[in-house]
N, C-alpha and C positions, 0 to 999 in steps of 0.2 A: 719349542714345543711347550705348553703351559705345563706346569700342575696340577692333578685333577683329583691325583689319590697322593695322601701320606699315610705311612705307614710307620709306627714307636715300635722302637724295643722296651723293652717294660721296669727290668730294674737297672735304679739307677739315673733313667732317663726319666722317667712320670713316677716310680715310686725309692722313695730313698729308705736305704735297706739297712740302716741303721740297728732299728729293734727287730731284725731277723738276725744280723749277727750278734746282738747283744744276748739273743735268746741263747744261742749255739753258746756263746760264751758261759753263760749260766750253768747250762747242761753240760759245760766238759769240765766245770770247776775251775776256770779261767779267770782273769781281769777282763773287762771290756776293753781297756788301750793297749792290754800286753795280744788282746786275740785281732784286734784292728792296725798293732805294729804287725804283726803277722802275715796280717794281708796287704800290708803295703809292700813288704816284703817281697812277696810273691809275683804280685802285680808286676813290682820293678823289676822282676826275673823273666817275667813274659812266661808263666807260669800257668797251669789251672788253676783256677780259685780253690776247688777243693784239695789244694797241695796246702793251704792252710792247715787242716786238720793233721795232715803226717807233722807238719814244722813243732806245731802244737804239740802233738803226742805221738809220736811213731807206730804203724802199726793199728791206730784209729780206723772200725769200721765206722765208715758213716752207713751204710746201708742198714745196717742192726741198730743204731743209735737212732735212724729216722725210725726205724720200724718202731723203739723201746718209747719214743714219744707220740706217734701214734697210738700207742698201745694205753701212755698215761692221759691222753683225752684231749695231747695235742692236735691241731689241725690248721691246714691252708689259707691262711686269710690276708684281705687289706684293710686295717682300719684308716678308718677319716686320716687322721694323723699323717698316716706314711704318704701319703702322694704331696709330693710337692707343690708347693702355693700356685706354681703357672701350670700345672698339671693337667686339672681335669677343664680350665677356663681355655687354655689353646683349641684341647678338642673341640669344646663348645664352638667356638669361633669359629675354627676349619669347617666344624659339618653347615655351620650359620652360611657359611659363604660357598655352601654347593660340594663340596670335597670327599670323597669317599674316604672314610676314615678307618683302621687297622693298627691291628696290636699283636705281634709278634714277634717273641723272643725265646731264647735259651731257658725253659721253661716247664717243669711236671705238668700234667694235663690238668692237676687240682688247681694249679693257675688259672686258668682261665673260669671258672666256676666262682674263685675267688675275686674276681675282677667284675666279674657279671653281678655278684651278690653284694659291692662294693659301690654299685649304681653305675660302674662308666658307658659311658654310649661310643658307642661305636659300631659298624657297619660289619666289622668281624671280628674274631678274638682269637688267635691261635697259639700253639704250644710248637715247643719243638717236639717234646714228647707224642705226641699225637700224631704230628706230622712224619715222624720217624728217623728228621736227620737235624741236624745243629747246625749255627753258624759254626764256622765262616765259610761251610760248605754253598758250592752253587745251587748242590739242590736246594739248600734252603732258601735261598732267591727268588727260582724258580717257581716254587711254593707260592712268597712272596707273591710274584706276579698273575700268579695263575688267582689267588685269592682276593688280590685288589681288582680282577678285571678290567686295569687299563693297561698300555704298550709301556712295556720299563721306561721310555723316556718321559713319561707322563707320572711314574711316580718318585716321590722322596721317601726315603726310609731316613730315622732320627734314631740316632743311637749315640749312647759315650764311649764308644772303642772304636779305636780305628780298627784294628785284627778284625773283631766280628761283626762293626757295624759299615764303617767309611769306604774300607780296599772293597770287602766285598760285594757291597752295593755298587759302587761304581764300577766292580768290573763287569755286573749281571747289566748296565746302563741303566740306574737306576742315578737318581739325584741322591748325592750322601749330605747329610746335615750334622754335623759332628758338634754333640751338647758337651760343654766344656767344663763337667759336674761329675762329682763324685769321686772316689778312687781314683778308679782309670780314667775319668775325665781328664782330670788334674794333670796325672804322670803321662798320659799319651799326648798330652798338649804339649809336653815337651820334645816331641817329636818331629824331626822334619817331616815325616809323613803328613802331618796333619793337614798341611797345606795342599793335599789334594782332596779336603772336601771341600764341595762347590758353596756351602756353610756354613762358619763356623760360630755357633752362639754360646753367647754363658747363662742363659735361661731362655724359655719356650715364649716367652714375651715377644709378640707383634709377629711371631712365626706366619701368621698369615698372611699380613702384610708385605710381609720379605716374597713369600710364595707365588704374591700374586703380579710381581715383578715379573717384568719382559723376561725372557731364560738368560740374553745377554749380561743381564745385571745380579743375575740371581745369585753370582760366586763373591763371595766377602766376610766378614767379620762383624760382631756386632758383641 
């Protein structure tokens, strides 16, 4: 069965979230490597990301801390910068070549506003927040599929976790594309899991070309 919708998780995968945690770092009076050991930390614990902030400082609200920098005139955005060099040129390519394109991830709804205002094209833009449930739940699959408007075998979701992007794409049958970037890139590649994405790349280069391969061929490394 071809190809016909891809569907990105957003950070990490298209935007690299570098100077989001360097900001957090900032505001908690931290080093940028002592708050990015932190997260490697975590990660390698199979962790939530915001178990960061407890390692950090015990006791850390983040919900007050978002509020205090909303409140100092910060706000949700993507600059040029943060999307990764094969980023926004994959998309291009996919929708060039017919594809229904999708951007949904673990996500505040100011995400997607910020993605829109950030010029990317894409055919939809979703949040978890909005949607009401998170990976690596099915409903958010579900969701997934319901907003790509094609049969899960017909689409690919691209993500850098296996936990919330690979296992459970593949088990909604969806095509999993596991990007081999970032954090969790990195430390989930060391995983025997990984080898159940159908594939597995180290940047979004020729992704459409791989896509547009017969399904038999479609599982491999690059």
């Amino acid at each position: 069965m071809p190809i016909t919708a891809v569907v990105f998780d957003v950070g990490e995968t298209l935007v690299d979230e570098t100077r989001h945690w360097g900001e957090w770092a900032d505001w908690m009076g931290v080093p940028h490597l002592t708050l990015f050991a932190a997260l490697g930390a975590v990660i390698a614990r199979g962790q939530h990301h915001r178990q960061v902030f407890q390692l950090l400082r015990p006791g850390f609200d983040v919900e007050a801390a978002e509020a205090s920098r909303l409140a100092a005139g910060w706000r949700y955005r993507f600059l040029p910068g943060d999307f990764y060099p094969d980023a926004l040129p994959c998309l291009a390519a996919l929708r060039a070549g017919g594809l229904r394109i999708g951007l949904a991830g673990n996500q505040p709804e100011a995400a997607e506003e910020a993605l829109h205002e950030a010029g990317v094209q894409a055919d939809f833009i979703a949040s978890s927040a909005r949607w009401g449930v998170e990976k690596p739940s099915p409903a958010f699959f579900d969701k997934v599929i319901e907003a790509a408007g094609r049969p899960a075998g017909e689409i690919a979701y691209v993500g850098d976790r296996l936990d919330n992007d690979v296992l459970p794409a593949r088990a909604a049958g969806l095509a999993a594309v596991f990007l081999r970037r970032g954090p969790w890139g990195l430390l989930h590649a060391l995983g025997p899991e990984a080898a159940q994405a159908d594939i597995q790349l180290e940047s979004l280069d020729g992704l459409a070309e791989i896509l547009a391969q017969a399904p038999s061929t479609r599982r491999g490394v690059r």
